[in-house]
C-alpha positions in Angstrom: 25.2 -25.7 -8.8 23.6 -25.1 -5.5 25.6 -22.0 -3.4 25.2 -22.1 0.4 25.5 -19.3 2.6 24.4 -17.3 5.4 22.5 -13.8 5.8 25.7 -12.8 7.3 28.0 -13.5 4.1 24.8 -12.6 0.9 27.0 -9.9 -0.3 30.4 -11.9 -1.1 28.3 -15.0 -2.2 26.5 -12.3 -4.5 29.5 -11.3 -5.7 31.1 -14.9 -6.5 28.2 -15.8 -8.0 28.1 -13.1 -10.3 31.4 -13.8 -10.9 30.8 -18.0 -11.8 28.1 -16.9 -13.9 30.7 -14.5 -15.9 32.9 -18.3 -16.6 29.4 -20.2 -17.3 28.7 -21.7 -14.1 24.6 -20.9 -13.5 24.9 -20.9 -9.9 22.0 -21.2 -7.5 22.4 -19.5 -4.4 20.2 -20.1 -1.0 20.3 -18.2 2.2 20.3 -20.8 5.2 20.1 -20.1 8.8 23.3 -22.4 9.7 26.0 -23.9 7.0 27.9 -26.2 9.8 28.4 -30.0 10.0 25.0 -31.3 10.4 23.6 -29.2 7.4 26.2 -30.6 5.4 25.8 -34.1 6.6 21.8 -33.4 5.3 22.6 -32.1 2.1 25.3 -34.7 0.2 25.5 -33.4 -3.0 28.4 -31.7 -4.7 27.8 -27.7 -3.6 29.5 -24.4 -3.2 29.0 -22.6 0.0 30.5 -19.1 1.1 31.3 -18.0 4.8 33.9 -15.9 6.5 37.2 -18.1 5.1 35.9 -17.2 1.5 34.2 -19.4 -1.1 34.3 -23.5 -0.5 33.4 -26.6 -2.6 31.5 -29.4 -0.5 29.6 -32.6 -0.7 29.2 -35.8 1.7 29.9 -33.5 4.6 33.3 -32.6 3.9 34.3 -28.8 2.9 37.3 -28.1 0.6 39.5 -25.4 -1.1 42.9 -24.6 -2.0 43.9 -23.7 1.3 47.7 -21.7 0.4 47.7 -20.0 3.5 47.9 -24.2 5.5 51.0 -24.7 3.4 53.3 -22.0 5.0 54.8 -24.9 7.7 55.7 -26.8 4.6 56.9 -23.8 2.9 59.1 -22.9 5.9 60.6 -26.4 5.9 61.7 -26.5 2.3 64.9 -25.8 0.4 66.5 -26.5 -2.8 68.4 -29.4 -1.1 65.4 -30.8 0.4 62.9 -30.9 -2.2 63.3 -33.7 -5.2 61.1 -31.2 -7.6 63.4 -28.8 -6.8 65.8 -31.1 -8.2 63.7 -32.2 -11.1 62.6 -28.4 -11.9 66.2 -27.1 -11.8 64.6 -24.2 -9.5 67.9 -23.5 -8.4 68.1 -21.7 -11.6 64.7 -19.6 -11.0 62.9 -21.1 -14.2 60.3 -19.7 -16.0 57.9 -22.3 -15.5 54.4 -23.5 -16.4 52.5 -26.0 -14.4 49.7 -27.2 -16.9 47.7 -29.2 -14.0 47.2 -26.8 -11.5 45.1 -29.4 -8.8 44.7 -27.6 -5.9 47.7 -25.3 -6.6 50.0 -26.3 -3.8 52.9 -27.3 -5.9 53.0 -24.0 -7.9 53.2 -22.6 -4.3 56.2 -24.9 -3.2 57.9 -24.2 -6.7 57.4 -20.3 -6.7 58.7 -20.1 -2.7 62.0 -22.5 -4.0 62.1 -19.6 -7.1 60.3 -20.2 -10.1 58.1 -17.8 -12.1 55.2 -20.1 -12.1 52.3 -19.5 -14.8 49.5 -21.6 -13.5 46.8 -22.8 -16.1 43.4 -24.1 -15.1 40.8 -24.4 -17.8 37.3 -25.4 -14.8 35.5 -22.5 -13.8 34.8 -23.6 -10.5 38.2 -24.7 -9.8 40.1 -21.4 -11.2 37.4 -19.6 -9.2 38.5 -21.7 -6.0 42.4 -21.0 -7.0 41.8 -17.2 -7.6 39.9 -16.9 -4.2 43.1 -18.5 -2.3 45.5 -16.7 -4.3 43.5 -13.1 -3.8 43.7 -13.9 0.3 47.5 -15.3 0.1 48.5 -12.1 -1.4 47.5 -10.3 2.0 49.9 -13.1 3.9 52.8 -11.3 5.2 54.9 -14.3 4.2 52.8 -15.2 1.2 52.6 -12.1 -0.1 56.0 -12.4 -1.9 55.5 -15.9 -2.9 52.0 -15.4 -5.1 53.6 -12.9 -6.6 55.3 -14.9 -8.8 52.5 -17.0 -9.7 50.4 -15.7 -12.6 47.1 -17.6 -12.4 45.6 -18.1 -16.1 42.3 -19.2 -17.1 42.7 -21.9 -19.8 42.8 -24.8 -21.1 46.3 -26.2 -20.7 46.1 -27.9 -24.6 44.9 -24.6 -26.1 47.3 -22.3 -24.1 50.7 -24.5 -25.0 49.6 -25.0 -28.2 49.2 -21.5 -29.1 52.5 -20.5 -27.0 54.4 -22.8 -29.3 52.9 -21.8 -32.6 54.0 -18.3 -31.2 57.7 -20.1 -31.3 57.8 -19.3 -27.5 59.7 -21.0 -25.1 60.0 -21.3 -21.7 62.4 -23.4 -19.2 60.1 -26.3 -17.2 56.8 -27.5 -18.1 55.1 -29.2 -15.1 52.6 -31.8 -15.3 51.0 -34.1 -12.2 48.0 -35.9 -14.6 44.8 -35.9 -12.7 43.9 -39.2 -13.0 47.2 -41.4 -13.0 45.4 -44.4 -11.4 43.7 -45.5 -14.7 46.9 -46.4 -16.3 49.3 -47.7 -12.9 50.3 -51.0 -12.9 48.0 -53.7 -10.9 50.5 -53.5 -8.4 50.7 -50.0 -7.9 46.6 -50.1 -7.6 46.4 -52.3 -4.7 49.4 -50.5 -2.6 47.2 -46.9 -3.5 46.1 -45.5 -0.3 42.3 -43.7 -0.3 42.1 -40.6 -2.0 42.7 -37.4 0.6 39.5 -35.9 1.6 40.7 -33.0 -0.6 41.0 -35.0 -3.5 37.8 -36.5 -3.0 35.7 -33.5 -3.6 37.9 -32.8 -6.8 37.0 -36.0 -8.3 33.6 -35.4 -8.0 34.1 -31.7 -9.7 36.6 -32.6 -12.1 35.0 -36.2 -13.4 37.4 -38.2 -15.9 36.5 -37.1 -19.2 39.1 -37.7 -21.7 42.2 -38.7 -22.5 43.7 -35.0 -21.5 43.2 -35.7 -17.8 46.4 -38.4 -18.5 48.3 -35.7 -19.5 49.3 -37.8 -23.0 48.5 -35.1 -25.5 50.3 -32.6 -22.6 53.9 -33.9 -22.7 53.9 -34.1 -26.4 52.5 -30.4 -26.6 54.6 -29.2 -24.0 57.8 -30.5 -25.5 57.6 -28.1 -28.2 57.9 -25.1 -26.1 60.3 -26.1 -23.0 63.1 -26.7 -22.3 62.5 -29.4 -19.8 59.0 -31.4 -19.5 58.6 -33.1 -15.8 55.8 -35.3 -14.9 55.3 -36.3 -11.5 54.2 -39.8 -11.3 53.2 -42.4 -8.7 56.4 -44.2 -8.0 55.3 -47.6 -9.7 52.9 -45.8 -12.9 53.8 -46.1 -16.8 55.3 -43.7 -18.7 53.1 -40.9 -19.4 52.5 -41.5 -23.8 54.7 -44.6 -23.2 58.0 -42.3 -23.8 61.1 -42.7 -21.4 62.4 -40.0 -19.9 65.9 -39.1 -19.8 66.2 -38.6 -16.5 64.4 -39.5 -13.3 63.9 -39.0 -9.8 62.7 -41.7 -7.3 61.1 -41.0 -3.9 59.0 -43.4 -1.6 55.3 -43.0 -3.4 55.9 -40.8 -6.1 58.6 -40.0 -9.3 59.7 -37.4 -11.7 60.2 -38.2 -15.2 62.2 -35.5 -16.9 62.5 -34.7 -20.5 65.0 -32.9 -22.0 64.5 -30.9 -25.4 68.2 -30.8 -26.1 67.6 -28.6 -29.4 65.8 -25.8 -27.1 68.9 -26.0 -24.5 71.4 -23.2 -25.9 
């Protein structure tokens, strides 16, 4: 993985780099005169560059990362009332919570602002690297500040890590899952009505290529439902049911759903 920077901003790509090659990411990093537009319209292929905003993922042109600090508008706008996963998630009751598909992180953030103590699992180097980054600068956000620090950002692999929480007999309120990949299994319907992917989204793709079943989130709920209390995937409004199971409860919106689960033996 090529990492772009200039002579300005060697020392903190030095220092992520050192840090990517510490999770097993060999990282090759190249001082440039200019990393604007037209160097990234020249060089198309998936990359990692560094400037004054912190560490970025980039390809075709576009520039990406988990940018916590653009959410604070939404943040501010928010409530309990307001929010369906606030509804879904029971946050009026300040869950312990685990989101096992951390994406770009920005529902952890909307879930942790409404109350929850989030623990936030990623198991892709590059990605967790990314999340870290935006929750390290987020924690120096006057308003953010408080927020992030309810979110405990774990490096792992969301199978192993709610596997081995369960064989521990731990339990927690909410497990949260939004599958990477829904698309694959939506109904032809729901496939012609998808819009493009975000530009965002994009660039994860390309990092995070389907590889698995996992990426469905299939194997999650059934994992997850031995530890919480309540499971809730978030699903595009006209998907399947993630591992075919109906949910006991569910919330409808425009484009997207939540499918709830309930473990009724873990509910005292």
């Amino acid at each position: 993985m090529h990492l772009f920077t200039e002579p300005q901003f060697q020392a903190q790509a030095q220092q992520y780099s050192a840090v990517l090659s510490s999770r097993g990411v060999q990282v090759n990093l190249e001082i440039i005169e200019k990393l604007n537009a037209r160097f990234l319209r020249f060089h198309p292929e998936l990359a990692l560059c560094v400037d004054e905003l912190g560490l970025w993922l980039c390809a075709n042109g576009m520039k990406m990362q988990p940018d916590w600090k653009a959410e604070v508008p939404r943040l501010k706008r928010a409530s309990l009332k307001s929010e369906m996963i606030a509804r879904a998630c029971n946050l009026g009751e300040k869950p312990r919570l685990i989101d096992a598909t951390a994406g770009l992180g920005h529902d952890s953030l909307l879930m942790a602002h409404l109350g929850a103590e989030v623990t936030l699992l990623e198991r892709h180097p590059i990605l967790f690297t990314l999340l870290e980054d935006s929750k390290n600068n987020a924690e120096h956000d006057p308003f953010l500040s408080s927020v992030v620090a309810r979110i405990d950002l774990i490096f792992s692999d969301s199978a192993d890590y709610l596997s081995q929480q369960a064989e521990q007999h731990k339990t927690v309120d909410v497990v949260y899952l939004d599958p990477m990949f829904p698309q694959r299994d939506q109904n032809q319907q729901a496939i012609k009505k998808q819009a493009q992917v975000k530009k965002q989204m994009q660039l994860l793709h390309m990092l995070l290529p389907e590889d698995g079943e996992m990426d469905l989130g299939d194997n999650l709920l059934i994992l997850a439902q031995k530890l919480a209390k309540r499971v809730v995937v978030k699903r595009p409004r006209l998907a399947v049911y993630l591992a075919n199971q109906q949910p006991n409860h569910q919330w409808q919106g425009d484009a997207c759903r939540f499918d709830a689960y309930f473990q009724y033996h873990l509910i005292e």
